[in-house]
C-alpha positions in Angstrom: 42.8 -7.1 -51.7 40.9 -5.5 -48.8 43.5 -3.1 -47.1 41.8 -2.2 -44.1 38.3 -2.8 -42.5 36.2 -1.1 -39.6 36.4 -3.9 -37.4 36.8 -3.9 -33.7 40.5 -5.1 -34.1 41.9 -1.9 -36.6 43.7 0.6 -34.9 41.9 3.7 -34.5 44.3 6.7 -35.3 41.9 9.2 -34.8 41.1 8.2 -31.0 44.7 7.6 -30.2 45.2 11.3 -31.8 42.7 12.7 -29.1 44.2 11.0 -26.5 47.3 12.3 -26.9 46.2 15.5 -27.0 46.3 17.6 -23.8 44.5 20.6 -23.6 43.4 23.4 -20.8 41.4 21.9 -18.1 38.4 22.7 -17.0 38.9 25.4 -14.2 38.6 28.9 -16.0 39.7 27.9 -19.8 39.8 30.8 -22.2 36.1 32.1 -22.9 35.5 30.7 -26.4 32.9 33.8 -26.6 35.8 35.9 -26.4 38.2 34.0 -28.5 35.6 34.1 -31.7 35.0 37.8 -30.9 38.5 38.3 -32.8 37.7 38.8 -36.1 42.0 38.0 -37.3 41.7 41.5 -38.8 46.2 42.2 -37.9 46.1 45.9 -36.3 47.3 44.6 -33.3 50.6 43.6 -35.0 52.2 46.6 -35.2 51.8 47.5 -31.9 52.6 44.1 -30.7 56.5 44.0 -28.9 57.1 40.6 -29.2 55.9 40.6 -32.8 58.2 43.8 -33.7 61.1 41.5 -32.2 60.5 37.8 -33.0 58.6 38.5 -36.3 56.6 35.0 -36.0 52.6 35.0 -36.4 52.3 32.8 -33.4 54.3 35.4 -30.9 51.4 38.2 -31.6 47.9 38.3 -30.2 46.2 37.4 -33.4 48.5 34.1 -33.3 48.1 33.2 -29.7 44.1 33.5 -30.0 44.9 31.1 -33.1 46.2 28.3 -30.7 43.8 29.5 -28.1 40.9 28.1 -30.1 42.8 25.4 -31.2 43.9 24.1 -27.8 40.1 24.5 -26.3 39.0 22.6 -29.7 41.2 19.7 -29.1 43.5 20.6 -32.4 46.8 21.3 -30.5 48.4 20.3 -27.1 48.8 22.3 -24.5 52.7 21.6 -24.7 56.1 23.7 -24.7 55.9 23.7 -28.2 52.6 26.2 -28.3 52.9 27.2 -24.4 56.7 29.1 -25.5 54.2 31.3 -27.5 52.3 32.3 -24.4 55.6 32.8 -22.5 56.7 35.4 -25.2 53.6 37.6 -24.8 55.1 40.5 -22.8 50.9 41.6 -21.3 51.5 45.3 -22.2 48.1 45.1 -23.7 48.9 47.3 -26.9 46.7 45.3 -28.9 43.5 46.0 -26.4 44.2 49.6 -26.7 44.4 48.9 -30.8 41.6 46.6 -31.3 38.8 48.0 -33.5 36.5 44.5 -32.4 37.0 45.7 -28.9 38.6 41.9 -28.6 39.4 41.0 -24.7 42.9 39.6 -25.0 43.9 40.8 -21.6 41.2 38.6 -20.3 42.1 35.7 -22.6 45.9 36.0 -21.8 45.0 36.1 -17.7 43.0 32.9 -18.5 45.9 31.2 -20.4 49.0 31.7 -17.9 47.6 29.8 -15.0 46.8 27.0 -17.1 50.3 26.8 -18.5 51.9 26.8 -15.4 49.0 23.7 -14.2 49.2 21.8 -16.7 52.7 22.6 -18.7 56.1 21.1 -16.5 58.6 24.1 -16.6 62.3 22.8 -17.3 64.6 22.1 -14.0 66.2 25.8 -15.2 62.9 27.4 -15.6 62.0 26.1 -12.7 64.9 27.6 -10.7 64.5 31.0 -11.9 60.7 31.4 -11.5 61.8 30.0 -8.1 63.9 32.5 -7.1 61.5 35.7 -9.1 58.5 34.0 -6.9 59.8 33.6 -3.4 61.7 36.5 -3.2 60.8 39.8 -5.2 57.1 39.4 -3.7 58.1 39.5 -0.1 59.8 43.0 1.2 60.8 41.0 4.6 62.8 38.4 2.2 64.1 41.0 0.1 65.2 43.0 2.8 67.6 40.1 3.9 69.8 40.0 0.6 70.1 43.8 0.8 73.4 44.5 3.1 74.9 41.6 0.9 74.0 43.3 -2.5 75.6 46.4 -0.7 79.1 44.6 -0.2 78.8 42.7 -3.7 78.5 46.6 -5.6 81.0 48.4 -2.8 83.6 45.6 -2.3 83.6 45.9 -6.2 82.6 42.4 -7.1 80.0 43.5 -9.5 82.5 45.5 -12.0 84.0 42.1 -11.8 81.5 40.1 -13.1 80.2 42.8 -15.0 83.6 43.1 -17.3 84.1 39.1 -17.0 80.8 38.2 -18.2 81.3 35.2 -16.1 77.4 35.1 -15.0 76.1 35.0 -18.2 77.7 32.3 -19.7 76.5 30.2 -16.2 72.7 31.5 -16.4 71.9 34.2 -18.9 69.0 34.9 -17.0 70.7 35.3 -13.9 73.1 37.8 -15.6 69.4 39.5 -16.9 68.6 39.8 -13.2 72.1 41.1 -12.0 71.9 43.8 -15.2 69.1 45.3 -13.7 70.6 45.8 -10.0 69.5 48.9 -8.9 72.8 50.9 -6.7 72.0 50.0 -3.2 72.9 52.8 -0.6 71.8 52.8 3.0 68.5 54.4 2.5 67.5 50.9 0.8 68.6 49.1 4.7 65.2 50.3 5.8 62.5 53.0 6.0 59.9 53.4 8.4 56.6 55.0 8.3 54.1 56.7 10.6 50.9 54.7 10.7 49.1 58.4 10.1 50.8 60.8 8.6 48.6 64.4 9.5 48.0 66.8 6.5 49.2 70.4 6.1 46.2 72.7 6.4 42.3 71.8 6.2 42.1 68.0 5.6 41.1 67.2 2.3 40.9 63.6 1.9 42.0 60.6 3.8 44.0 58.1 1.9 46.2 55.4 2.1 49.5 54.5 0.3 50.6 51.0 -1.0 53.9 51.2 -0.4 55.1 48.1 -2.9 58.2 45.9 -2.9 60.8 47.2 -4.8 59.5 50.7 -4.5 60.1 50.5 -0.7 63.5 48.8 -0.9 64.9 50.1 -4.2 63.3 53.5 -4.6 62.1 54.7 -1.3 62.9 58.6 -2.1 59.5 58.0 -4.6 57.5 56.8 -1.3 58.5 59.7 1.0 58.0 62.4 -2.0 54.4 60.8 -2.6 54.3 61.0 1.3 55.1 65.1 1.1 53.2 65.7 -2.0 49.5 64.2 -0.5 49.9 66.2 2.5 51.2 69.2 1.1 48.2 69.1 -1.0 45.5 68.7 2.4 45.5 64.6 2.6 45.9 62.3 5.9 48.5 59.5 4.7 47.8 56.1 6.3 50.3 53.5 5.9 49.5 50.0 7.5 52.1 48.7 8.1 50.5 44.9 7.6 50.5 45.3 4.3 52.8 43.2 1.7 52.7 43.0 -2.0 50.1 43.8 -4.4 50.0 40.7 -6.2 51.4 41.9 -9.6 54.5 39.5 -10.4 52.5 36.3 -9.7 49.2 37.5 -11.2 51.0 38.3 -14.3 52.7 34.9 -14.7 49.9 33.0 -13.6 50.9 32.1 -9.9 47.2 32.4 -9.4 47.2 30.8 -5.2 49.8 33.0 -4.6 48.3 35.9 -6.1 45.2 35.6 -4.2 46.8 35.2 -1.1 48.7 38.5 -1.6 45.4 40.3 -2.4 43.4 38.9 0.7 46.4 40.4 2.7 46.5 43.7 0.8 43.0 43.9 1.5 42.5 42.9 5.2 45.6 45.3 6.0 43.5 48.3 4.8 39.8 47.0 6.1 40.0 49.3 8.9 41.6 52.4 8.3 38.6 54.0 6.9 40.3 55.9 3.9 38.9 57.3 1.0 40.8 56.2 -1.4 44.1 54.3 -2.1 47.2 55.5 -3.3 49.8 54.0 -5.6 52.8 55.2 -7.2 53.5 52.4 -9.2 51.9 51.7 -12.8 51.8 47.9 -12.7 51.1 47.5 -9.0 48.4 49.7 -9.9 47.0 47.9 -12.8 46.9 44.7 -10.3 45.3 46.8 -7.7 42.2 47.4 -9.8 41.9 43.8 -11.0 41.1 42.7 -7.0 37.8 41.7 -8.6 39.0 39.3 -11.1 41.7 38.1 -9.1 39.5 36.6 -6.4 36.8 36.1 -8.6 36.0 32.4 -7.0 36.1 33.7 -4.2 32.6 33.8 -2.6 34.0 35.4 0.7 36.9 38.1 -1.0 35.2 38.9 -4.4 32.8 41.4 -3.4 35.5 43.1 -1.1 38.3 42.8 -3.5 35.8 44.7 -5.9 35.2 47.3 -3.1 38.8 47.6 -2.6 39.8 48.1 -6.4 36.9 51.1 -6.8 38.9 53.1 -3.5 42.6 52.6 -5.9 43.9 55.4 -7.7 47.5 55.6 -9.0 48.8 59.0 -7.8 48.7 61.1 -10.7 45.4 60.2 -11.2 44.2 60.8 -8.2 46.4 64.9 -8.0 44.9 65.5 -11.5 41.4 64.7 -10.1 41.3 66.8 -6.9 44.0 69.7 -8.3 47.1 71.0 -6.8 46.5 73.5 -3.6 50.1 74.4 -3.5 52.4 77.0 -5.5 54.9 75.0 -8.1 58.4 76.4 -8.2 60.7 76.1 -11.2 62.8 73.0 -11.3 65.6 74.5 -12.2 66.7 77.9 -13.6 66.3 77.6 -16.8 64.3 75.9 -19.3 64.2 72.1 -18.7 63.3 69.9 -21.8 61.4 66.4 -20.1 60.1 63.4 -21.9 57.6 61.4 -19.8 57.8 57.6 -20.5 54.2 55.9 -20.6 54.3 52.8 -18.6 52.0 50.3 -20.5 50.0 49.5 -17.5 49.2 53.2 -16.6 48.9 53.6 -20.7 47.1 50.4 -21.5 46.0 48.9 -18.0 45.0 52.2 -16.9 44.1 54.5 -19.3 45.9 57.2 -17.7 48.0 59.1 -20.4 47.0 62.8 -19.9 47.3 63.4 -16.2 50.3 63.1 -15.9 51.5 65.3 -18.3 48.6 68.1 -17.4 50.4 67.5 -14.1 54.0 68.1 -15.6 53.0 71.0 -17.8 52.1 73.1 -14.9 55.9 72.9 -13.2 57.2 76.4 -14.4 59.7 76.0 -17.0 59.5 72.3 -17.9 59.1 71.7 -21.5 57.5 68.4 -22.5 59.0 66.3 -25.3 56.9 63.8 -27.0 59.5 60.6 -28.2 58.0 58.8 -30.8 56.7 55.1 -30.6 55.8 56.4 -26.9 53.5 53.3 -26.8 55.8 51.0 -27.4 57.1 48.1 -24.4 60.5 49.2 -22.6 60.8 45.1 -22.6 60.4 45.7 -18.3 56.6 43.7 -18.0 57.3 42.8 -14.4 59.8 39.7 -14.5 59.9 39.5 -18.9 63.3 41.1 -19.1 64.4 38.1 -16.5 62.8 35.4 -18.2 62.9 36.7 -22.2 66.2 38.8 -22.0 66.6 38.7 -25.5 63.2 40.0 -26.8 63.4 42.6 -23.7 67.1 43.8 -24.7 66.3 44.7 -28.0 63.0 46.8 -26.9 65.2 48.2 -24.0 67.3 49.6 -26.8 64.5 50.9 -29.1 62.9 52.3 -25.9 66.2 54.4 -24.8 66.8 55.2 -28.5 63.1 56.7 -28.8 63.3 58.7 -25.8 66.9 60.7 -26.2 66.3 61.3 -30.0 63.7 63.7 -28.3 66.1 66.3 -26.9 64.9 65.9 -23.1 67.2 66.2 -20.3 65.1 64.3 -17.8 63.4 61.2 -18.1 60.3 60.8 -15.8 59.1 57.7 -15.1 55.9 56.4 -13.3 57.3 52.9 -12.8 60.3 51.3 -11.0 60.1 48.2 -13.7 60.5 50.6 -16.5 63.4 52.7 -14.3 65.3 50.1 -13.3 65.1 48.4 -17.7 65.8 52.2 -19.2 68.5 52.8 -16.6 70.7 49.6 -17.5 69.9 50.7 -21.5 70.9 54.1 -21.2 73.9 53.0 -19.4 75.1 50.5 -21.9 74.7 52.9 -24.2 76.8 55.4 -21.8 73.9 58.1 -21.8 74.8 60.0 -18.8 70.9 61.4 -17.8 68.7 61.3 -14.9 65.8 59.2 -14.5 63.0 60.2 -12.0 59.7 59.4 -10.9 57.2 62.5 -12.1 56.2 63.0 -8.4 59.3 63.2 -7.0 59.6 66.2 -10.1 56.7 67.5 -8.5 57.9 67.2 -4.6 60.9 69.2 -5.7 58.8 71.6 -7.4 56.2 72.0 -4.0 59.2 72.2 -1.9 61.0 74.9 -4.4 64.2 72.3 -4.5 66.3 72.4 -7.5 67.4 69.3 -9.1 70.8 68.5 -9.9 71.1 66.6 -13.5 
């Protein structure tokens, strides 16, 4: 008995199989010259965050590469079955820094995102959230609106309330992620206004501009005005346009690419003028985006050439201090010995490379001692909007992270991003470790200016 034959009326599994397969399309796919140069050698698993926490193969580089290839082969979908893999990675870039083949994951995780969010429908939840994360957080003049409101909701005492309730997370728990992270609002986050040239002290030096950020501005503007005090203490001309909006980080990192390239053009054209020599951030992943101008508007045939222009003037501020060396006297801190740990943002760390200067710059406050915490290379589980859209995975690293850093001794915590801040501040206090958190140039404003701090 003949149980099948190749004629024209059999059913052909095989061609159904590829049909139902839906892969990345065909604007910027994952270079398959970069996925083969991955040689599935595992050193990046150890440093990997999401690995540490989720344990599975396909939530670490080595496994995402693995359905990288397959995807671009045609051996798996492009579905939320492989794409929750992609979601997971945390783009601390660890594994870049550990590679031994050199392997470009940051490139081949940039790639990835934007076709997820193309070609991948987000749930109606997801597609709240990532709402709310995309038309907000990026926009200072949107934020700025919800800020006498968030004043009421923490003085009128609402928040305690839903705090001890725990009513918001059992509606959204990624609503109740975002609320955790509140920083205190107080009037200086109403508003704060800038010179558009701010002169230096002494012989001019340099003339720079500062990105100011979004949540920086809003949420931490005591960082901007000691970053102010601190370039022209030490002989630099400050210009602020005041044109400028967001960097472009949040949506470049979760694969928003229009948006992100809108946000660069405007960064970009608000500084075209001003005839600085170099730009000034004080924030490590606004500064990472900064420098990626390049590869952001890469298709770009009018913006590429200036975005590249624009990322070679960008330095993050201790980077750029380190560099030209202080001109002014450094007073001690406090009066006596003061034990610090410095927490490595990943995309100063990894983005960046910029792990020394900021600690040479530390080291020369008199009497600061700096502690070294271990697993200082490890994720805080911040990663721009992660901790609101994995709040599990970034929990448990916000715990390891606050664990890792008081076992060291320190009784300040300096750290050079307001992501990172605003994720250690809600661990340390659910843990009910009562220390203070600061940015390291605000350390050194107060050193310039010979103000003690109060812990």
């Amino acid at each position: 008995m003949q149980l099948s034959d190749n004629s024209n009326n059999s059913f052909n599994f095989q061609r159904a199989l590829e049909e139902e397969i839906k892969g990345f399309d065909a604007k910027n796919p994952p270079k398959q010259e970069l996925i083969d140069s991955c040689v599935h050698c595992g050193f990046c698993l150890s440093t990997c965050p999401s690995y540490r926490v989720i344990g599975k193969e396909m939530d670490s580089p080595r496994g995402r590469i693995y359905l990288m290839d397959a995807i671009n082969k045609g051996k798996a979908t492009l579905e939320e079955a492989t794409t929750q893999h992609f979601d997971s990675c945390l783009g601390c870039l660890a594994c870049v820094s550990t590679c031994p083949s050199g392997v470009q994951y940051d490139s081949l995780i940039s790639a990835t995102r934007p076709q997820v969010e193309r070609n991948q429908p987000r749930s109606i939840a997801d597609k709240i959230i990532r709402s709310i994360i995309f038309n907000l957080f990026p926009y200072p003049q949107r934020l700025q609106i919800f800020i006498p409101l968030l004043w009421l909701y923490q003085n009128l005492g609402i928040q305690k309330i839903v705090r001890k309730t725990g009513l918001l997370k059992y509606l959204s728990p990624r609503l109740a992620a975002m609320e955790s992270i509140l920083p205190d609002i107080t009037l200086k986050s109403f508003n704060k206004t800038y010179p558009d040239v701010i002169p230096a002290q002494g012989k001019k030096r340099y003339r720079v501009g500062v990105v100011l950020g979004c949540v920086q501005r809003l949420f931490f503007s005591p960082v901007n005005e000691a970053t102010v005090r601190v370039l022209t203490a030490n002989g630099c001309e400050v210009v602020i346009p005041k044109s400028q909006g967001c960097c472009a980080a949040l949506p470049a990192h979760q694969g928003q690419e229009k948006q992100a390239q809108a946000l660069a053009k405007q960064m970009i054209d608000s500084f075209a003028d001003t005839g600085v020599d170099y730009i000034i951030i004080n924030a490590a992943g606004c500064g990472h985006t900064l420098k990626e101008y390049g590869h952001i508007l890469d298709d770009d045939a009018e913006y590429k050439e200036k975005g590249e222009q624009f990322s070679n003037q960008v330095k993050d501020i201790q980077e750029f201090l380190a560099e030209i060396g202080l001109k002014t006297p450094l007073s001690p801190v406090k009066d006596e010995n003061l034990p610090l740990v410095y927490q490595d943002a990943c995309h100063l760390l990894h983005g960046q490379k910029i792990s020394l200067q900021p600690r040479q710059l530390l080291k020369q406050i008199p009497g600061i001692t700096l502690k070294e915490p271990i697993d200082a290379a490890l994720c805080c589980g911040s990663a721009g909007v992660y901790n609101m859209l994995q709040p599990e995975v970034a929990d448990e690293l916000g715990k390891q992270k606050v664990n890792n850093l008081m076992n060291t001794g320190a009784k300040l915590i300096a750290s050079p991003n307001p992501g990172c801040s605003l994720q250690i501040k809600k661990h340390l206090n659910q843990q009910g470790k009562d220390i203070k958190l600061i940015h390291p140039i605000e350390l050194l404003d107060h050193s310039i200016r010979g103000d003690k701090i109060k812990l």
